[in-house]
C-alpha positions in Angstrom: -7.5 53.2 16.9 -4.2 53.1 15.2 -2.7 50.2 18.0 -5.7 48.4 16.9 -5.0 47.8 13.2 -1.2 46.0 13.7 -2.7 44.0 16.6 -5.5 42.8 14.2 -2.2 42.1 11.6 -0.6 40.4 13.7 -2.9 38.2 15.1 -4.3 37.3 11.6 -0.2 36.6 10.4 0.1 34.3 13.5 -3.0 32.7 12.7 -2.4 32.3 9.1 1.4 30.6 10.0 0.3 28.2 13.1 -2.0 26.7 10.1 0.7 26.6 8.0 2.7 25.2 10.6 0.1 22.6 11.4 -0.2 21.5 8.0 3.5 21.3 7.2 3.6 19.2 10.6 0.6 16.3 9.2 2.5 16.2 5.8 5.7 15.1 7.8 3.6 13.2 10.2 2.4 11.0 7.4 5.8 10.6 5.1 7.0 9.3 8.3 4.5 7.0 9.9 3.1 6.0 6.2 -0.2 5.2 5.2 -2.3 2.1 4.0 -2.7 2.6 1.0 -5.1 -1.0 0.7 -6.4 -0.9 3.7 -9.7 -0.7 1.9 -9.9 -3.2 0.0 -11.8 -5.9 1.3 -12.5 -9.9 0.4 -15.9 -9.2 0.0 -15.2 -7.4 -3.0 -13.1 -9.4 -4.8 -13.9 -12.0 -7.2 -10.1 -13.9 -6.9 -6.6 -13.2 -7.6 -3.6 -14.6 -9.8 -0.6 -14.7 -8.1 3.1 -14.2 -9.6 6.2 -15.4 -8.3 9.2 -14.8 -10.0 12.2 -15.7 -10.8 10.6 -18.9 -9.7 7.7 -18.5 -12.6 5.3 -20.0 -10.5 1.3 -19.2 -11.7 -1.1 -19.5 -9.1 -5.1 -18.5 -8.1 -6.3 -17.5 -5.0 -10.1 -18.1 -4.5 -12.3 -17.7 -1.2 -10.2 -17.9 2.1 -6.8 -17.7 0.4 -7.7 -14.7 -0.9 -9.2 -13.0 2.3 -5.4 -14.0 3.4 -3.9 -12.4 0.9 -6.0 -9.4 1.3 -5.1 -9.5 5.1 -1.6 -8.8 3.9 -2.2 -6.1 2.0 -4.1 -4.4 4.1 -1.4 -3.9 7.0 0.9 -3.0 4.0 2.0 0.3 4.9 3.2 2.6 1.8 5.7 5.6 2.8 6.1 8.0 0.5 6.1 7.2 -3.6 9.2 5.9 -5.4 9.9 5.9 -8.7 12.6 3.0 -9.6 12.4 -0.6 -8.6 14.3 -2.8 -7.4 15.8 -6.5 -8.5 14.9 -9.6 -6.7 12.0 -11.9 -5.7 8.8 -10.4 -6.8 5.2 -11.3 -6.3 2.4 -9.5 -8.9 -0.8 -10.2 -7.8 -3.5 -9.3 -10.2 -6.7 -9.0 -8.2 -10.2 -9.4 -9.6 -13.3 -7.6 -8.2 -16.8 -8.4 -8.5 -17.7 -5.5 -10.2 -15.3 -6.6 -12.9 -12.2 -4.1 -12.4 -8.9 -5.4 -12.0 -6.2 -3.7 -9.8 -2.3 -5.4 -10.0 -0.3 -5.0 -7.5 3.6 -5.8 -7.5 5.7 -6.2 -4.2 9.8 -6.9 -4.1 11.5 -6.7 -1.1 10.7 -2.9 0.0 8.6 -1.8 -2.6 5.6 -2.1 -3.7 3.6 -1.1 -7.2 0.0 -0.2 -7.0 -1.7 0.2 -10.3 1.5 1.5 -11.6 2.1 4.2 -8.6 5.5 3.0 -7.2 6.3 3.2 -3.2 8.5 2.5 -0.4 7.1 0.4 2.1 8.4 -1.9 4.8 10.8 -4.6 4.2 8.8 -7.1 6.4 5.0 -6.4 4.2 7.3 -7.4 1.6 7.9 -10.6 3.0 5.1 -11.5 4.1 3.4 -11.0 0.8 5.8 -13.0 -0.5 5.6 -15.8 2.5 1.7 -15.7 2.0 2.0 -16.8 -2.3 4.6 -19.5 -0.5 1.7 -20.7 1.6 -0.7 -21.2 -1.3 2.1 -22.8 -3.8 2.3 -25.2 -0.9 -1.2 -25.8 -0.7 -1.8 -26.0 -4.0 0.4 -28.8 -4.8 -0.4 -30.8 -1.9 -4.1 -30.4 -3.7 -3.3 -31.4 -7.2 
């Protein structure tokens, strides 16, 4: 009877420390693979959205399909872990509109990105190709006007 008790221990320590394990192994999983941290928002929901760019100051809206564009972007944005300070450079702030009447902003330059305030470190190319899709529309939009 006495074997049995520091058997039982010991199995309940190991089992206690492969969940530990397990766990400490997602949380790294995820700081290194990164998350989508949009990947939820979707077109449907969104009334339009103003679009940013600076230094160039330009001020434009994105309504129907140009808007489900920009919300393909942001979906594959992939966020890494979250970051405090910014960085200098070519911006884009997109301040989105939903139907229901909330607004969320969103702030990409270069390799980060700023989601309702919450700083993070993403990929350099989501950057870009936020800030190649508000090129697209500034294109379009003055070949309309």
């Amino acid at each position: 009877m006495d074997k049995q008790l520091p058997n039982r221990t010991h199995l309940i320590l190991r089992r206690i420390l492969t969940v530990v394990v397990v766990l400490a192994l997602l949380v790294a999983v995820r700081l290194v693979l990164g998350s989508k941290e949009m990947m939820y928002l979707s077109a449907r929901d969104i009334d339009h959205i103003e679009v940013t760019v600076n230094p160039d100051g330009l001020a434009l809206s994105a309504y129907g399909d140009d808007a489900a564009e920009g919300v393909k972007v942001l979906n594959k944005t992939v966020c890494y872990y979250p970051q405090a300070e910014e960085v200098a450079g070519q911006s884009v702030s997109l301040d989105i509109y939903m139907n229901d009447e909330t607004t969320m902003t969103v702030v990409s330059c270069g390799n980060h990105c700023t989601i309702d305030g919450k700083g993070y470190k993403t990929r350099l190319a989501d950057g870009e190709a936020l800030v190649q899709w508000a090129q697209a529309l500034a294109e379009k939009q003055s070949t309309q006007s």
